[in-house]
C-alpha positions as CSV (number, residue, x, y, z in Angstrom):
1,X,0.0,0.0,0.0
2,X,1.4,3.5,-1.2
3,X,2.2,6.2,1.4
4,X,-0.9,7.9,-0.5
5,X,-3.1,5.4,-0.2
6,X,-2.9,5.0,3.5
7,X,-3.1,8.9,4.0
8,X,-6.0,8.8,2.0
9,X,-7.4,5.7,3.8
10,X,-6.4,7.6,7.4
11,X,-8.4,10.7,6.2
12,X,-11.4,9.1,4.9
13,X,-11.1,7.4,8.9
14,X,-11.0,10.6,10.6
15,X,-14.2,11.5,8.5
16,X,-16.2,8.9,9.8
17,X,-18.9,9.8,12.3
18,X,-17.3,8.3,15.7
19,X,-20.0,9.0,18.1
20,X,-18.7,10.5,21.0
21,X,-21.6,9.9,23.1
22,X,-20.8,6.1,22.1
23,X,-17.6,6.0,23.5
24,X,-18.8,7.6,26.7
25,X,-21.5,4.7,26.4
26,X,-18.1,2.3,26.3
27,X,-16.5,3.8,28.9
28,X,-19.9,3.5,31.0
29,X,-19.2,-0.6,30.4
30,X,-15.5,-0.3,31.4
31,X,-16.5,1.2,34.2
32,X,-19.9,-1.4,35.4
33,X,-16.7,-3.9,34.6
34,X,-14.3,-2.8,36.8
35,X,-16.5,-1.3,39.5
36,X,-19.9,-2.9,39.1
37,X,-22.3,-2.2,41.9
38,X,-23.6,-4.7,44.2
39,X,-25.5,-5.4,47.4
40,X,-26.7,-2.0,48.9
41,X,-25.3,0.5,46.1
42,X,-26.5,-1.9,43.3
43,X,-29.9,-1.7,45.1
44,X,-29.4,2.3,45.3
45,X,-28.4,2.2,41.4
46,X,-31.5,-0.1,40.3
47,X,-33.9,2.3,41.8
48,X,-32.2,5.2,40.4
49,X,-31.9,3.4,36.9
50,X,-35.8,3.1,37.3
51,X,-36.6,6.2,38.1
52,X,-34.4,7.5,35.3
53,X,-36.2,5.3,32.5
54,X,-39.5,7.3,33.8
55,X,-38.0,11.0,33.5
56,X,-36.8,9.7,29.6
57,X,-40.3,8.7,28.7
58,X,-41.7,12.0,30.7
59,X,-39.4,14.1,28.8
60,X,-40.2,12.0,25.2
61,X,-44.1,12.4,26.0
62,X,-43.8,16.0,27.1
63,X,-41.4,17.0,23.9
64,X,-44.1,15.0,21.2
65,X,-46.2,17.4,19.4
66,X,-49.4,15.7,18.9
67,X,-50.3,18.4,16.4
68,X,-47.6,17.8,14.0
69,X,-47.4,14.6,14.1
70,X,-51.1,14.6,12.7
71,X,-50.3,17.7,10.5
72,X,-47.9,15.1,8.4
73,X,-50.9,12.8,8.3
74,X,-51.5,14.0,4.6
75,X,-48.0,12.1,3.5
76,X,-49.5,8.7,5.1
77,X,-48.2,6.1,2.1
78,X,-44.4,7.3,3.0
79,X,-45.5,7.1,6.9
80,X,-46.7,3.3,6.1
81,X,-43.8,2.4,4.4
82,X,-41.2,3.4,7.0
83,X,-43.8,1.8,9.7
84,X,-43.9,-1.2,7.9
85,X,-39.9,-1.3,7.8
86,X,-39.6,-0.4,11.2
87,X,-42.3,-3.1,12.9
88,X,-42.6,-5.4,10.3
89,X,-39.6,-5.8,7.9
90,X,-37.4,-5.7,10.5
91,X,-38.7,-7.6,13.0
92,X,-39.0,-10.6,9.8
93,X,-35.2,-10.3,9.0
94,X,-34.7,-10.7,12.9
95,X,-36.7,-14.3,13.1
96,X,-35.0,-15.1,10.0
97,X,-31.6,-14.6,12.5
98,X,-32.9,-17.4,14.6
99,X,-31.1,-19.9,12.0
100,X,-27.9,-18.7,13.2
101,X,-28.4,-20.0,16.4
102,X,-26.1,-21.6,17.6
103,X,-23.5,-21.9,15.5
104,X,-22.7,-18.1,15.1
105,X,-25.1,-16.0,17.2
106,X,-25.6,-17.6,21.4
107,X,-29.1,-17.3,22.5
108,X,-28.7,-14.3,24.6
109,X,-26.7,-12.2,21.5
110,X,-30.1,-13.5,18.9
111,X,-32.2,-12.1,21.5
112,X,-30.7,-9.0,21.7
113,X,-30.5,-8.7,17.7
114,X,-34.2,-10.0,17.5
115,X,-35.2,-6.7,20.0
116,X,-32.5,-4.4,17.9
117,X,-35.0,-5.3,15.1
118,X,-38.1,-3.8,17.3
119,X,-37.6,-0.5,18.8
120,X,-38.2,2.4,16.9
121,X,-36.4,4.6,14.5
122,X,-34.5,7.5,15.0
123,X,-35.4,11.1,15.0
124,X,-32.5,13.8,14.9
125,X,-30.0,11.8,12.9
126,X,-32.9,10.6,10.1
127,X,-33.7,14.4,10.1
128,X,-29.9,15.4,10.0
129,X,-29.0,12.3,7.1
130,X,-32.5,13.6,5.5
131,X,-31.4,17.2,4.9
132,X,-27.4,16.4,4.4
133,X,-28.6,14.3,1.0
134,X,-31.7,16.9,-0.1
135,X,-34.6,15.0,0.8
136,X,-37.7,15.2,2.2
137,X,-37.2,16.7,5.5
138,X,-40.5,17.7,7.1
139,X,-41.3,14.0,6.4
140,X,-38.7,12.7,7.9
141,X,-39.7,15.0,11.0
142,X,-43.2,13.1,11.2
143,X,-41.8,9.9,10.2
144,X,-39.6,9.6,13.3
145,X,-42.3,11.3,15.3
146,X,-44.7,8.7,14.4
147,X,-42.1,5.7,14.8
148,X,-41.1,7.3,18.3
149,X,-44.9,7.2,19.6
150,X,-45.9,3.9,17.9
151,X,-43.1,2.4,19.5
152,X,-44.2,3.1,22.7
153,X,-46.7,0.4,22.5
154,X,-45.5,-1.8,20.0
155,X,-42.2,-2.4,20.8
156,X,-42.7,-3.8,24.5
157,X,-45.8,-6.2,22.7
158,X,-43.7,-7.3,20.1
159,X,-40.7,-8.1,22.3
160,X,-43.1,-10.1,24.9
161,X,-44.7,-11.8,21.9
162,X,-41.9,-12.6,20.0
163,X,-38.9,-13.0,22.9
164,X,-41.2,-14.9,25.1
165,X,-39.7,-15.4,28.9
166,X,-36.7,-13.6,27.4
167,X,-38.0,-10.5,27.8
168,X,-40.7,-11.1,30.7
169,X,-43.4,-12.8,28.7
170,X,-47.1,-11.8,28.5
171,X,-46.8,-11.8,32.3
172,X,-49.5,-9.6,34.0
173,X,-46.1,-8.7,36.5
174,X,-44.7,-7.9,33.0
175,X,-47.0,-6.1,31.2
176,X,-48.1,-3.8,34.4
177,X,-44.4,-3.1,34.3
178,X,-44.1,-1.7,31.3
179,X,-47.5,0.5,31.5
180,X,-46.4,2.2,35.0
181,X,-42.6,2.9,34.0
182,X,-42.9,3.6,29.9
183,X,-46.6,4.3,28.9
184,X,-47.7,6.2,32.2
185,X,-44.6,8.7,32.2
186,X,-45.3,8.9,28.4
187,X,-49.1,9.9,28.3
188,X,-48.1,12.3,31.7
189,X,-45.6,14.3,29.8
190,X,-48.2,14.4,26.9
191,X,-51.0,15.5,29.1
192,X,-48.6,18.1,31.0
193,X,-47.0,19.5,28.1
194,X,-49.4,22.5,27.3
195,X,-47.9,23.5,30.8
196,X,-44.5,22.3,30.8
197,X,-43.6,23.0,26.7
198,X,-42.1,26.1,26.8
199,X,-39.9,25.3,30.1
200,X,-38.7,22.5,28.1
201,X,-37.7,24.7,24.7
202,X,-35.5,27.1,27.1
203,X,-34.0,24.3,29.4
204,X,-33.2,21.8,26.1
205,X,-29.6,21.8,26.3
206,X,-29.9,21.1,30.2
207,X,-32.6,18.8,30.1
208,X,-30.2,16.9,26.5
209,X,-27.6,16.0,29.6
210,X,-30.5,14.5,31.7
211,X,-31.3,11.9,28.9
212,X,-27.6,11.2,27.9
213,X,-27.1,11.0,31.9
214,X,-29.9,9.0,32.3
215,X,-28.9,6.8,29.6
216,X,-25.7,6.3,31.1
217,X,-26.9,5.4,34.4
218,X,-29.1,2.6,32.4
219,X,-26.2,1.0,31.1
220,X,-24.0,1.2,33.8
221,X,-26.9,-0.4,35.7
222,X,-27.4,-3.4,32.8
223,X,-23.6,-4.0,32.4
224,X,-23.6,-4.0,36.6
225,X,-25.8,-6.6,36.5
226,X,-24.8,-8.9,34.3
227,X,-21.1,-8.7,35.7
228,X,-22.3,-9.7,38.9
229,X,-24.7,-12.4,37.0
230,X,-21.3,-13.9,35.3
231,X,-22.7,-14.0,32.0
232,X,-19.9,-12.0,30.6
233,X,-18.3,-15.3,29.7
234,X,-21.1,-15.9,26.6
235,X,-19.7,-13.2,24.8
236,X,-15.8,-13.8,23.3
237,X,-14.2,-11.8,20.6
238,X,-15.3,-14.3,18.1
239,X,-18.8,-14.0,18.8
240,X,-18.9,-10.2,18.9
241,X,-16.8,-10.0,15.3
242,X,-19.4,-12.2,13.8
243,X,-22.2,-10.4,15.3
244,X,-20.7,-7.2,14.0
245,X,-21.2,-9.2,10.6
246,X,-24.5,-10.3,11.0
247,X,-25.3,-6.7,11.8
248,X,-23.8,-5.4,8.5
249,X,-25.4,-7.5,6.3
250,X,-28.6,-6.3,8.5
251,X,-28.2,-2.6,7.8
252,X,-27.2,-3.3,4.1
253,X,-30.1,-5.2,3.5
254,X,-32.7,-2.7,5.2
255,X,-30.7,-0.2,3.5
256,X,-30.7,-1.5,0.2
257,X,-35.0,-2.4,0.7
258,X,-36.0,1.1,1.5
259,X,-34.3,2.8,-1.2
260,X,-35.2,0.4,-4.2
261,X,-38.4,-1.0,-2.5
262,X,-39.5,2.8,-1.8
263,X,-38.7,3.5,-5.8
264,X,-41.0,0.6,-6.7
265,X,-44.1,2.2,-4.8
266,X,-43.4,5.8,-6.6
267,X,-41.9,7.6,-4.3
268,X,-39.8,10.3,-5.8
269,X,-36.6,11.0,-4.6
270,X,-36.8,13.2,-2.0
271,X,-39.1,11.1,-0.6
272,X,-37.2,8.0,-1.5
273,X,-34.2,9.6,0.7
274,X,-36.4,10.2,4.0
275,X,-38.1,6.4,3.3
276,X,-34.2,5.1,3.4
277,X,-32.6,7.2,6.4
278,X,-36.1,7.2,8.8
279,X,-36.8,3.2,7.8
280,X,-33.4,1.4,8.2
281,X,-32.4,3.0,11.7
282,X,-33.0,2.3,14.9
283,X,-32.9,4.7,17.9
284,X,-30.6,4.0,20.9
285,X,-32.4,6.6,22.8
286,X,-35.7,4.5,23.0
287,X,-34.1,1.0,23.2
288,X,-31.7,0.8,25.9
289,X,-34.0,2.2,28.3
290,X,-37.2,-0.1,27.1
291,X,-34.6,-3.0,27.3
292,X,-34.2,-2.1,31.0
293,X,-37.8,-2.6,31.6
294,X,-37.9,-5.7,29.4
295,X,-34.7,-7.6,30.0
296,X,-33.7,-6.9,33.8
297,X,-30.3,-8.5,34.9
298,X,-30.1,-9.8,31.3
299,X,-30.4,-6.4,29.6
300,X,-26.5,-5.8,29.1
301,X,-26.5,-9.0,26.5
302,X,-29.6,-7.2,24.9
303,X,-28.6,-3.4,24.6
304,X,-25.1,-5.1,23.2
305,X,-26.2,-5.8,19.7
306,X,-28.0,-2.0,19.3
307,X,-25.2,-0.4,20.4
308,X,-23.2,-1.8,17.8
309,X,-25.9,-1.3,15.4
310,X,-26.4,2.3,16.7
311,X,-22.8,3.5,16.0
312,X,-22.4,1.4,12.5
313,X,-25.5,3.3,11.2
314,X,-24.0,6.3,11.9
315,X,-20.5,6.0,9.8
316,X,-22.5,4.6,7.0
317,X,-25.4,6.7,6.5
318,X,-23.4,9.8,6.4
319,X,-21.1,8.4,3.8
320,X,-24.5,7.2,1.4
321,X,-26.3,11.3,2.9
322,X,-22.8,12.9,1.3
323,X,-23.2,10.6,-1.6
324,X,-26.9,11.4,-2.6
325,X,-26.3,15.2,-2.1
326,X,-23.6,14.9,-4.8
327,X,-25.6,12.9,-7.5
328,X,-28.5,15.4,-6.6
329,X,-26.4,18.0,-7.7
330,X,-25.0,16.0,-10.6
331,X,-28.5,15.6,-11.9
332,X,-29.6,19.2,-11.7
333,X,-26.6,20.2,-13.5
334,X,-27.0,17.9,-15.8
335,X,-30.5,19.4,-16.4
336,X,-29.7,22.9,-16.3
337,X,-26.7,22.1,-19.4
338,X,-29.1,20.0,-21.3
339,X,-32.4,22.0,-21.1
340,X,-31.8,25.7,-19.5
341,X,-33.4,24.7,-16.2
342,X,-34.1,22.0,-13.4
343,X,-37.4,19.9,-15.4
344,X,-38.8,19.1,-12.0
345,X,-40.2,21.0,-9.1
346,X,-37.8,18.8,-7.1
347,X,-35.1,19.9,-9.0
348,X,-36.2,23.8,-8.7
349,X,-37.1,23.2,-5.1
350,X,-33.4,22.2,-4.8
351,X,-32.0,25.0,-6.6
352,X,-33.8,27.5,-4.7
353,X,-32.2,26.0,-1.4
354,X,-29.8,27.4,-0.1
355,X,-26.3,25.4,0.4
356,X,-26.1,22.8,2.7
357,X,-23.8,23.4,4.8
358,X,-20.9,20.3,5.5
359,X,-22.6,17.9,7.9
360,X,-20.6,17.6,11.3
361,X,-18.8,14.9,12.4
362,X,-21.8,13.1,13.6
363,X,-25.2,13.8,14.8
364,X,-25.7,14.1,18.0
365,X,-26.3,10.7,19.3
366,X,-29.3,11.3,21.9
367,X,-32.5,11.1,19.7
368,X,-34.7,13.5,21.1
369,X,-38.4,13.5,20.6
370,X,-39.0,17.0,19.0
């Protein structure tokens, strides 16, 4: 390898959208692996971590605006399709996993893929990947808005459905779980946001560190757990580089469905863009808090595989967001040289934009309901 090869390999690296908040996530493990709480102080942490999950899905329901999420109700064929890829093309491509048990994927890393496969789609980075590559970005908005609030139901029935005693079951213990710490904060913050809304707008940045701390203190309570459970052992550097594998293949194929399968339906490409960034993601922000509430002690096997998933998302889509902004522009000058002006209104909407600016180095990694 030349000397400009590598230095164009190590730039192309540095590039890449390392999520910061992902390695604090990492160095929340390292620490739940050399420190892990136990007896009274992991006691003190569980009831903490609980309390925590209930402020995130406060905060969520309180931040939700019911009104614009119905306002995008107009655009429902593209709110289907990224539905339907979220709940129902996903979660098919996760049972189809279950052949790889056990010969790549252990029990406790499928179940932690199958629940990657039913939490709900992201919100600020499908809107940031969205407008990066010129698509459709108030659809994208109510996209993720209506993924967010539909996975507040779904995703806990689906996981007890399809995850059985892995993740508590139809249990009436588990199901009255799951209504008093995710669905009653929910419909609170959505009842009390008339009232608390415009606190929220001037606190955000204050109130963004309570749900990335809050987050933290989920993992740290997980990993705790399942250090002191022993189960730590399951998991060698084998397993993890083939589940890294399993998940690529995963994100290609999602990837891959909701850009050509979204062109089948006659979507244009705006449209097609949003389809692709809102349907083949899934939000860290709403799993690893729901898989505290579902899993218990075994939630640091089941967060494992979406944290993975969470950061390889990330480095890809903002390579294939850069790459649709250039063959946007390719195609309107292309137009403009060939017939004097853009042909479409998609193409004129796009020249009357102004220019996008270069994306960051990642979007922020704390989806937060808007």
């Amino acid at each position: 390898m030349t000397s400009r090869t590598t230095g164009r390999a190590l730039r192309l690296l540095s590039r890449l959208p390392v999520d910061g908040y992902v390695l604090a996530l990492l160095g929340t493990v390292v620490l739940a692996a050399l420190l892990p709480a136990s007896g009274t102080a992991a006691t003190v942490v569980e009831g903490a971590s609980t309390g925590a999950v209930a402020l995130l899905f406060f905060l969520y329901g309180a931040r939700l605006s019911t009104r614009e999420a119905l306002d995008g109700l107009r655009h429902w064929r593209l709110h289907l399709t990224v539905l339907g890829s979220t709940f129902l093309l996903f979660p098919l491509l996760g049972l189809a996993a279950r052949g790889l048990v056990p010969a790549v994927l252990t029990p406790q890393l499928y179940a932690g893929l199958l629940f990657l496969c039913l939490v709900p789609s992201t919100i600020q980075s499908s809107i940031a990947f969205t407008s990066i590559a010129r698509g459709n970005v108030p659809a994208a908005i109510c996209a993720g808005s209506f993924s967010s609030l539909a996975g507040i139901v779904l995703t806990p029935l689906l996981a007890a459905l399809l995850l059985g005693g892995g993740a508590g079951g139809l249990s009436a213990d588990g199901i009255l779980r799951i209504v008093l710490q995710l669905l009653v904060p929910f419909l609170a913050g959505q009842f009390l946001r008339r009232w608390v809304g415009g606190f929220l707008v001037r606190h955000k940045k204050v109130l963004g560190r309570v749900d990335r701390g809050s987050i933290l203190l989920v993992v740290y309570t997980a990993f705790s757990q399942g250090m002191v459970a022993g189960i730590w052992h399951l998991v060698t550097p084998a397993r993890l580089g083939l589940l890294l594998a399993v998940e690529a293949v995963l994100l290609a194929v999602m990837l891959a469905a909701t850009w050509y399968g979204a062109g089948r339906l006659g979507f244009d490409r705006a449209d097609r863009i949003a389809i692709q960034f809102a349907g083949s993601k899934k939000s860290l922000a709403a799993g690893l808090p729901m898989a505290s509430v579902l899993f218990g002690a075994q939630a640091s096997l089941a967060v494992l595989p979406l944290m993975l998933f969470h950061q390889m998302q990330l480095m890809v889509c903002a390579v294939i967001a850069k790459r649709r902004a250039q063959e946007g522009e390719t195609a309107a000058s292309e137009t403009r040289a060939h017939g004097g002006g853009p042909a479409t209104s998609e193409a004129r909407a796009h020249d009357n934009e102004p220019p996008v600016p270069e994306p960051r180095a990642h979007p922020r990694p704390a989806e937060r309901v808007p």
